[in-house]
C-alpha positions in Angstrom: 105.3 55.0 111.5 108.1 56.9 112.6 111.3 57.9 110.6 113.6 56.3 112.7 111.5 53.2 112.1 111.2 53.5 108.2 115.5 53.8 108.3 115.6 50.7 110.6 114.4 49.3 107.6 117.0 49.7 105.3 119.0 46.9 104.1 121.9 45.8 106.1 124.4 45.9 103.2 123.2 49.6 103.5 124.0 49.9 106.8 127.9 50.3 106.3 126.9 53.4 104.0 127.7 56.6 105.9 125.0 58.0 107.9 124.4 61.4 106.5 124.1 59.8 103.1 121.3 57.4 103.7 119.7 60.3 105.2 120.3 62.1 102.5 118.7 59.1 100.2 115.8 59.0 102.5 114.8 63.0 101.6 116.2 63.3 98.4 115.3 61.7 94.7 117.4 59.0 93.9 118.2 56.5 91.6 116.5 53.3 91.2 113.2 55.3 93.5 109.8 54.2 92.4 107.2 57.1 91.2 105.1 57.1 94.4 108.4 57.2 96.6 109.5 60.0 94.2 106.5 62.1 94.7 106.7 62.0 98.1 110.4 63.0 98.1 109.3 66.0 95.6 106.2 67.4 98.3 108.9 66.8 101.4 111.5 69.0 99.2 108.8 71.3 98.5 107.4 71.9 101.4 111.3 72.8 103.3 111.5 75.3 100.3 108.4 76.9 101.0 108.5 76.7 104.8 112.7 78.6 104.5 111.0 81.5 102.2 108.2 82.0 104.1 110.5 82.7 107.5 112.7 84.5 105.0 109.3 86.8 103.9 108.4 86.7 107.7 112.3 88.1 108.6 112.5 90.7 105.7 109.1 92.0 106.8 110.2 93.0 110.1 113.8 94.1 108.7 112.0 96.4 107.0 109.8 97.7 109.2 112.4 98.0 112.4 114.2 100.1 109.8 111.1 102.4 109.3 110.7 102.8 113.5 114.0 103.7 113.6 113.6 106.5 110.9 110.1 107.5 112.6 112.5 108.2 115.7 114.7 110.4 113.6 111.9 112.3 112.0 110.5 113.0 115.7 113.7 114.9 116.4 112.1 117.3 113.7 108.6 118.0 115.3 108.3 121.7 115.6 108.3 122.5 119.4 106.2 126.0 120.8 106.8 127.2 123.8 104.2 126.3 126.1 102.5 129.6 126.2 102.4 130.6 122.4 99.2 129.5 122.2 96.8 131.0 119.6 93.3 130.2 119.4 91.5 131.2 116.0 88.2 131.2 116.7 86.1 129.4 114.2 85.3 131.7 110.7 81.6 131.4 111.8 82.3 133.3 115.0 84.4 135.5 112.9 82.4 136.8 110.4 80.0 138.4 112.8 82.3 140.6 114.0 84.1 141.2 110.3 82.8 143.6 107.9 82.1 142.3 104.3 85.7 143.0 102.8 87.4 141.6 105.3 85.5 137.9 105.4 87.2 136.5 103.1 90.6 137.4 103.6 92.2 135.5 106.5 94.7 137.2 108.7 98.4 137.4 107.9 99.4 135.3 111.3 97.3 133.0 110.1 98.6 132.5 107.0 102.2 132.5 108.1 104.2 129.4 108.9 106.3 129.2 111.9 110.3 128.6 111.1 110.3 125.6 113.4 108.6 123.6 110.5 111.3 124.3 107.7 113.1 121.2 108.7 110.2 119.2 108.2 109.4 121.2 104.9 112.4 120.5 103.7 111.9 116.8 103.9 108.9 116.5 102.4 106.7 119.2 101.3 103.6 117.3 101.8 104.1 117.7 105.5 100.8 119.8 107.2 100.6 119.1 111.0 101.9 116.7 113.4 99.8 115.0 115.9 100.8 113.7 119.4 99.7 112.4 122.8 101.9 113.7 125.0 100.9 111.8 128.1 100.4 108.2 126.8 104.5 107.5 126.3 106.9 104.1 126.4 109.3 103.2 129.1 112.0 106.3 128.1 109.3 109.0 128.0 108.6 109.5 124.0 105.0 109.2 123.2 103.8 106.2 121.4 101.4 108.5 119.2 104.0 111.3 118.0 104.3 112.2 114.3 104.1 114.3 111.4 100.7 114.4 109.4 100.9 114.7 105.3 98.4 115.7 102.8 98.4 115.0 99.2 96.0 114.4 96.9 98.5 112.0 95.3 96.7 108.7 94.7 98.4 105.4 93.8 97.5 103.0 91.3 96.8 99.6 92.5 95.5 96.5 89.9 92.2 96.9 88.3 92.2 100.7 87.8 91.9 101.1 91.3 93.6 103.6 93.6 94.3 104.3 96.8 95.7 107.5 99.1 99.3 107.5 98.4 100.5 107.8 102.0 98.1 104.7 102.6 101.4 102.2 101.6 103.7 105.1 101.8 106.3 106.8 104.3 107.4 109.7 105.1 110.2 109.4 102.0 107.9 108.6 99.9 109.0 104.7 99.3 106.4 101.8 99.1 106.0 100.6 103.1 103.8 98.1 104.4 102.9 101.3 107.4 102.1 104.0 105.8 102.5 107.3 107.2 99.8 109.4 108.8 97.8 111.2 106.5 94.8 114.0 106.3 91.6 113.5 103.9 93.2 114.7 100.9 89.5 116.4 99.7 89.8 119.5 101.7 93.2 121.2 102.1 94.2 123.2 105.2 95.6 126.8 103.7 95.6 128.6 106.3 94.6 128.6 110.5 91.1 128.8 109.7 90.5 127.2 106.1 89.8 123.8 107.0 87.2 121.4 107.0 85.0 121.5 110.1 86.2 117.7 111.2 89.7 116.9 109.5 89.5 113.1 109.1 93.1 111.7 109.7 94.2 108.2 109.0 96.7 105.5 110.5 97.1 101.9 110.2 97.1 99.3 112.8 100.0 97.6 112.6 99.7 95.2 115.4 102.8 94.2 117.6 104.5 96.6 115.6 102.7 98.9 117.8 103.7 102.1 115.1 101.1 104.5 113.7 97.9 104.3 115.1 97.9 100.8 116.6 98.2 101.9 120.2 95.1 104.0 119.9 93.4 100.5 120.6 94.1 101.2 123.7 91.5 104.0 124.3 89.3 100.6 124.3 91.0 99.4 127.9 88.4 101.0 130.1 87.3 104.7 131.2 90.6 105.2 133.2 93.0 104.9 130.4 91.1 107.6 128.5 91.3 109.7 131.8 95.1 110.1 131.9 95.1 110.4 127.9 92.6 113.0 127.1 94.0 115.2 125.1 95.3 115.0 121.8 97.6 118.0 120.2 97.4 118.7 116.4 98.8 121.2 114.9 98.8 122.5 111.4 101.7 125.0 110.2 99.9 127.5 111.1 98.9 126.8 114.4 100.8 126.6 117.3 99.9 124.4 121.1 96.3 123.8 119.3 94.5 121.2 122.1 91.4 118.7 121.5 89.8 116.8 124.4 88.4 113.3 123.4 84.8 113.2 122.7 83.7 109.9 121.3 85.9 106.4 121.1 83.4 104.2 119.2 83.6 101.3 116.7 82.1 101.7 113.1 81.5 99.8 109.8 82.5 101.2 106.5 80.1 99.5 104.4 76.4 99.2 104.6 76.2 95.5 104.7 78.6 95.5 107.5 75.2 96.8 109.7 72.1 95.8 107.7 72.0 99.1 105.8 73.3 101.2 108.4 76.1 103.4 108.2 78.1 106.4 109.7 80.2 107.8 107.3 82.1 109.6 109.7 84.9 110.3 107.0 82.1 112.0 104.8 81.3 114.5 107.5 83.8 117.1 106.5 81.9 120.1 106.3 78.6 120.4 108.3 75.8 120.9 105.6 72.7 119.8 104.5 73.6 116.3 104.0 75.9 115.7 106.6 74.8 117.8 109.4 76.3 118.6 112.5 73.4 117.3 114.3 73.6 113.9 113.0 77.5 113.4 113.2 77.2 114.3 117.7 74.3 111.9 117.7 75.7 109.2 116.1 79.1 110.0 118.1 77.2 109.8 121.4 75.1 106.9 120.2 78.4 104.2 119.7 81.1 106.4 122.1 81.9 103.5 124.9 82.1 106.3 126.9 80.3 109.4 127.9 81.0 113.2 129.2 79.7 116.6 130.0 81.3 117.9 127.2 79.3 120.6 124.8 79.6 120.8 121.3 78.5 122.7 118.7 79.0 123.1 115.3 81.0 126.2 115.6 83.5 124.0 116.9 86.7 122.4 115.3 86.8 118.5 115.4 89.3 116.0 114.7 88.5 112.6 114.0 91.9 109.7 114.6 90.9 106.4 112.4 92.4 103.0 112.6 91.3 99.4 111.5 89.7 97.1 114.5 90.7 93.6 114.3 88.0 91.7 116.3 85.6 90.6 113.6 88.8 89.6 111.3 88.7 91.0 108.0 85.4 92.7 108.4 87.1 95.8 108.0 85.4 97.5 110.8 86.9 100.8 112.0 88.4 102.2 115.9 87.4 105.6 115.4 88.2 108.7 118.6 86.8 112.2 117.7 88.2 115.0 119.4 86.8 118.9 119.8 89.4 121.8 119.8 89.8 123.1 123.4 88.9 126.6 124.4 89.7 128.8 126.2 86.5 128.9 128.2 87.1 125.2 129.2 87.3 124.1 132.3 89.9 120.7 131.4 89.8 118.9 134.7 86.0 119.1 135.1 85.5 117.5 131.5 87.9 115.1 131.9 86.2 114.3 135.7 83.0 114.0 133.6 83.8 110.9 131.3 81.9 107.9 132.2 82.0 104.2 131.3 79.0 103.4 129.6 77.2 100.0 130.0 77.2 97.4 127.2 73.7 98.0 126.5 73.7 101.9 125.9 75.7 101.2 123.0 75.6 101.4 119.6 77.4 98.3 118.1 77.3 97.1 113.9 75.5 94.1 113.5 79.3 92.3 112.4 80.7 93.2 116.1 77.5 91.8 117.4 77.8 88.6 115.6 81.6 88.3 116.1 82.4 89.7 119.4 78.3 90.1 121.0 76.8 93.5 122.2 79.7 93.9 124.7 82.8 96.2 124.8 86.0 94.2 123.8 90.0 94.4 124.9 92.5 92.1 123.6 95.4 94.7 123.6 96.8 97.1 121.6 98.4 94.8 119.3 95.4 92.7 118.6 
């Protein structure tokens, strides 16, 4: 029945009531109600209440968070900026020690050491600052790039319920206040001290943030098809002491986090820091080659440096599966055009996929757009 029916009910010595108040009587408790037309009165009232915070929630969230874009654009305006032929390439401290006597190994090189004045602004900021990261080619309608922005490290952790912790620039920005987007962030388990003494692949993280399309979200589009990645690459990273530092994209793949995710089966990509033993170098390119969607004529080796950009994958819901893009440093011997001219789609079925894409989304590549 509808509500204009129920009022057409009314009495007619209610009729010459004003309007507004019979309505008001209709919604509201009143006197002389029965319980069951009291209860429903109550759930109606209720449920406005709850419907009016929930927009209100829904409006503060992106208050907030237009707020935090617009001081991510201010904190751009501080990226330290090289000209485009300081470039220097520190060869890998493998490479190096061949050629270093024994006193000499273990003591890097003053330039490398040194941090370039153009980061002081940053520094000053926040001390926790160590690189910033960019993708100069994939930018928005005025020319800024969407991927463009400083990189922290701390072994800060904070303390969530249960004695549980998490990274603090996880849920924090770049001031240091509690936000929803984090701010990027390098692994906090192997510092970078110097333009050589890091870990062999620095693990960095960024949320997705969906149609917020800040942090790492748009590097769901690396997922678009084999052309995309064509005019985007390249990725710079820089630490503060490195300056114009390159690395051409070597894997875009999709990986689980837990075991049970893929029936036992897990690359721990985040675990493969250092090349050793356990986590060897010939492992982490396998399984990189094994789930990339695409594929190239590009050499590694484990005398290289490696970056690896991760980001949460939505498909499969809360399965918590990961969109994961490695990158290898550029050298100087590499021909960039010819790599680039090399990548290849690969078909469905010469992928690696975990068993909860396969049950969510099927053995197939999958593109809903960046803000999915």
């Amino acid at each position: 029945m509808s509500m204009s029916s129920e009022l057409s009910g009314i009495s007619r010595d209610k009729k010459q009531e004003n309007f507004f108040l019979r309505l008001l009587k209709y919604f509201v408790p009143w006197k002389g109600d029965g319980v069951g037309e009291i209860v429903r009165k109550f759930v109606f009232v209720a449920s406005i209440v709850f419907f009016c915070m929930s927009v209100q929630a829904v409006v503060d969230y992106y208050e907030v968070d237009v707020q935090e874009v617009e001081r991510q654009q201010e904190i751009s305006q501080l990226a330290p900026v090289f000209p485009e032929d300081d470039v220097e390439y520190v060869q890998p401290e493998k490479d190096k020690n061949d050629s270093q006597d024994d006193s000499e190994k273990d003591k890097p090189a003053e330039s490398e050491q040194e941090i370039s004045p153009q980061w002081n602004a940053l520094l000053e900021q926040n001390k926790d600052t160590i690189g910033w990261i960019r993708i100069s080619t994939y930018v928005d309608e005025n020319g800024d790039p969407y991927i463009n922005y400083p990189v922290m490290w701390s072994e800060k952790q904070y303390d969530l319920s249960g004695g549980n912790t998490e990274d603090w620039y996880l849920h924090h920005n770049f001031d240091n206040h509690w936000n929803e987007s984090g701010t990027i962030y390098a692994d906090w388990r192997v510092p970078i001290t110097s333009a050589d003494d890091h870990a062999d692949n620095i693990v960095i993280y960024g949320h997705h943030m969906k149609r917020l399309g800040n942090m790492f979200t748009r590097l769901a589009e690396y997922k678009s098809g084999v052309e995309f990645l064509k005019q985007n690459p390249i990725i710079s990273f820089d630490t503060l002491y490195t300056k114009n530092q390159k690395y051409i994209i070597i894997g875009c793949y999709i990986s689980n986090i837990q075991e049970d995710q893929d029936d036992g089966k897990l690359f721990d990509y985040w675990r493969y820091r250092n090349f050793d033993d356990e986590h060897t170098f010939e492992s982490f390119i396998s399984e990189i080659r094994a789930r990339s969607w695409y594929s190239s004529d590009i050499e590694c080796n484990a005398d290289d440096d490696y970056i690896t950009l991760s980001t949460c994958s939505n498909e499969c819901g809360n399965s918590k599966l990961r969109w994961v893009i490695t990158a290898r440093r550029v050298k100087p011997s590499d021909d960039i055009d010819a790599l680039v001219g090399s990548y290849k789609e690969k078909a469905d079925g010469d992928i690696y996929f975990p068993r909860n894409w396969i049950w969510s989304v099927g053995n197939k590549k999958k593109y809903d757009g960046w803000w999915y």
